[in-house]
N, C-alpha and C positions, 0 to 999 in steps of 0.2 A: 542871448542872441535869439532872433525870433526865428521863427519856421516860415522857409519862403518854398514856392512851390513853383515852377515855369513847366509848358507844355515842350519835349522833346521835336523837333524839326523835321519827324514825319508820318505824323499822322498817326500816333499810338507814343507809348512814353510820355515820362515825365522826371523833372531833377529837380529834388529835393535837399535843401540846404538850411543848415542850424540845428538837423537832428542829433542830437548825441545818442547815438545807435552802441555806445559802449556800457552804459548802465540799464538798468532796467527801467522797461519805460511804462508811462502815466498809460491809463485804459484808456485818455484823450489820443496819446502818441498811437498807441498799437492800433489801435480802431484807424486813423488816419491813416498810416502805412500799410496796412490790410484793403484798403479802399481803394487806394491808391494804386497797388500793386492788380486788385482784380481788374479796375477801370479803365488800368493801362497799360496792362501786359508787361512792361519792362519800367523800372524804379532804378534811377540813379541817386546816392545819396553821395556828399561832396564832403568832404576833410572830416571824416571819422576816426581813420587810424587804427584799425582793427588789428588787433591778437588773435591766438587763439584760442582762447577761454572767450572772449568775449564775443568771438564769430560764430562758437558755437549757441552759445547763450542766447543770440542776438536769431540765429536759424529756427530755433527753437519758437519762436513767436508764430511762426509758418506751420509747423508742425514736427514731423518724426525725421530726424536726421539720419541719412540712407549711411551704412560703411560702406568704402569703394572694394572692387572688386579688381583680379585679370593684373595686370602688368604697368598700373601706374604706382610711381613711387610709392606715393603714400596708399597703398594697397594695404583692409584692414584697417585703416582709421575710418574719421568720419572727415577725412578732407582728401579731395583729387587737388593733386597738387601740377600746378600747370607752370614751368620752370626749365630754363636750362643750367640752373644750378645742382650741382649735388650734395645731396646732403649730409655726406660722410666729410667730404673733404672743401665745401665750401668754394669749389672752381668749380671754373666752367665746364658742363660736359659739352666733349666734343661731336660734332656735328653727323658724323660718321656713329656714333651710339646707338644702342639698341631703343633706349631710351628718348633720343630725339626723333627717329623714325615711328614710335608710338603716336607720338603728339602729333604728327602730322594727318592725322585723321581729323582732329579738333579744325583744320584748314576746310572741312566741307561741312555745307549745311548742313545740322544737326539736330536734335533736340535732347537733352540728357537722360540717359535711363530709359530710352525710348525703347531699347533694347531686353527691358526687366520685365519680368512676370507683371507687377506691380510700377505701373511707371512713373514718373516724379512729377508732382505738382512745380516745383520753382528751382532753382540754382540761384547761389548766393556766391559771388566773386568779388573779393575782396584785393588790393591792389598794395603789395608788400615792397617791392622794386620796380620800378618800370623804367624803359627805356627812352630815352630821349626822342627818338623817332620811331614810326612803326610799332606792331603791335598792336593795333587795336583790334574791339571785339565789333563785329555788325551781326544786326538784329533786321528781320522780316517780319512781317506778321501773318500768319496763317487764319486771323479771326479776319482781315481785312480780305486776307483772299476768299476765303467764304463768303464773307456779305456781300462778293463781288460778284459770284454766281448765279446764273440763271438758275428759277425753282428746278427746271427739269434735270440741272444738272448736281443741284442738291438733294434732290430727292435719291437719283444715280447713288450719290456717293455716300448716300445714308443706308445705304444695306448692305456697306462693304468693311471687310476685316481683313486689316495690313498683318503681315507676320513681318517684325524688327529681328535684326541680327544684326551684332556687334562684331561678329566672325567674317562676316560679308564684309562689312560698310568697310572694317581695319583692312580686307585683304585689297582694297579699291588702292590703296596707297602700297602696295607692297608687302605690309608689316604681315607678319604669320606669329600667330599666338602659339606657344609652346602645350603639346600635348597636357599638360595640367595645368593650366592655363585656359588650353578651351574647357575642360569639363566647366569651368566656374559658372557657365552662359549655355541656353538650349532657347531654340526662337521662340519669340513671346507676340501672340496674338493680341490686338490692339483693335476696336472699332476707330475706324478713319474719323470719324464725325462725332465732334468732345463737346460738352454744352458747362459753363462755368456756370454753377450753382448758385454764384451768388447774384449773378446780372441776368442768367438766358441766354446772354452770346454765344456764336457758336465756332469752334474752328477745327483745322484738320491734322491730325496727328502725323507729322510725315516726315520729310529731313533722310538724310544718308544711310541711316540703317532702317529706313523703309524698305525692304526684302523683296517681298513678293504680297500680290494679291489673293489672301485664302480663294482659292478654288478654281483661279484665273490660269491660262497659259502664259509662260513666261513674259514673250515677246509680248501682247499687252498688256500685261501688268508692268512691265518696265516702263511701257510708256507711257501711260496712265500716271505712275508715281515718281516718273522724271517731269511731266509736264505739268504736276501741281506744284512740283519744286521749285519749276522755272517761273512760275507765274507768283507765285509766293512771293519771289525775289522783285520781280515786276511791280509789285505794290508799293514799292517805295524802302531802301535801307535806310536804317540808323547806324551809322559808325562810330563808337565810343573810342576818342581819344582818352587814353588814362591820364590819372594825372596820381600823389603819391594819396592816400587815403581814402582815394574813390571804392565805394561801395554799392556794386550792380546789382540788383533781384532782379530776374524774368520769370515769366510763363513759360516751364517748358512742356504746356498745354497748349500755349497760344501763337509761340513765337519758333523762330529758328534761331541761330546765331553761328559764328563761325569765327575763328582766331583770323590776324593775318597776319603775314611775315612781317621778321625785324631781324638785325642783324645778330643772330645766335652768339658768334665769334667774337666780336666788338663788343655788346653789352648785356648785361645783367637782368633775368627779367622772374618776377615769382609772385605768382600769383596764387591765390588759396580757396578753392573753391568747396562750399558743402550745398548738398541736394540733399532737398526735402520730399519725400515719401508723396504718394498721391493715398490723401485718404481711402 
């Protein structure tokens, strides 16, 4: 089957179809996928079928695969597992769980690992169940919102360092992390303004566990990093309808993304996600 390629519907992205992302692939394939992924910030690839030996295998092309951390299931692997399934007993968990109240952070603009000393180049989602309706992931792009900036207001935001917490962005929703649980996380300083090595592009590291502004008083630094959220969003989303073998990479340099509801109770949804390390 051949490699076909089509641009994504807005304005960043692209979907990728014929790659067999299950074996190891030709240095023609990886150099295309790597190109692909810097060019475009988010990479759809279509009827793969992914395991997991072969997600990790396949992560590994990107670079150093992070273990999850803090109160998601798969806590201690190398997959954040994103499910209302359990995995003892194969039901559904119920909607009331400590467990589904987690996940409900995944519902606000984000960026993975945004939160870590060390914060992640890409996230690789992989699509194991999916529901008939609802559910899908949306993607922003924070390089479009840059390039969208007045110089004065680049320059501004070029001498500024966000502190991320994962402790914050979870307590937005309610969820309270368990006394050893929080030790796992301490807030991680981030310059705002991220240049992709391989193009020059430039974009702004921000999303829901963007905390506070090193050095700033509260009240504007909240609105300073609510109002590049909002305008982020402004640039145009991509809504990823799943479908069963759908295999996602982003930028979680470049982009944002964010879950949306589907009906927990009614149907079955597991998805597999591993994050790759920012060199």
């Amino acid at each position: 089957m051949a490699i076909t390629a089509k641009p994504l519907p807005a304005g960043f992205g692209i979907e990728i179809d014929g790659l067999d992302a299950n074996r190891d692939l030709s240095d023609a394939d990886r150099t295309m996928v790597l190109n692909a992924f810097h060019d475009h910030s988010v990479v759809v690839l279509r009827n793969v079928f992914m395991d997991d030996d072969s997600q990790v295998r396949f992560s590994q092309v990107f670079g150093e695969v992070e273990v999850s951390l803090g109160a998601n299931p798969s806590s201690g692997t190398k997959f954040s597992r994103q499910s209302n399934i359990d995995i003892a007993s194969g039901g559904l968990i119920p909607p009331d769980d400590r467990r589904m109240a987690y996940q409900k952070g995944n519902y606000l603009w984000h960026m993975d690992s945004s939160f870590k000393q060390r914060s992640s180049l890409c996230s690789i989602l992989s699509a194991r169940e999916v529901p008939p309706e609802g559910g899908n992931t949306e993607f922003c792009s924070t390089r479009l919102l840059y390039e969208s900036l007045s110089d004065a207001e680049k320059s501004k935001l070029d001498t500024l360092t966000i502190e991320h917490d994962i402790r914050y962005s979870r307590g937005l929703t309610g969820f309270k992390y368990t006394e050893q649980e929080a030790k796992n996380f301490q807030t991680a300083p981030h310059k705002l303004v991220r240049t992709n090595p391989h193009n020059g592009r430039k974009s702004l590291l921000i999303g829901i566990h963007a905390w506070r502004i090193a050095g700033w008083d509260d009240e504007p630094s909240r609105q300073l990093i609510d109002s590049l959220n909002a305008r982020a969003e402004a640039t145009g989303i991509y809504s990823h309808k799943w479908l069963p073998g759908d295999v996602v990479i982003w930028d979680n340099q470049a982009t944002l993304h964010r879950a949306t509801a589907y009906d927990t109770v009614k149907y079955r949804r597991l998805m597999q996600r591993t994050t790759i390390a920012l060199p």
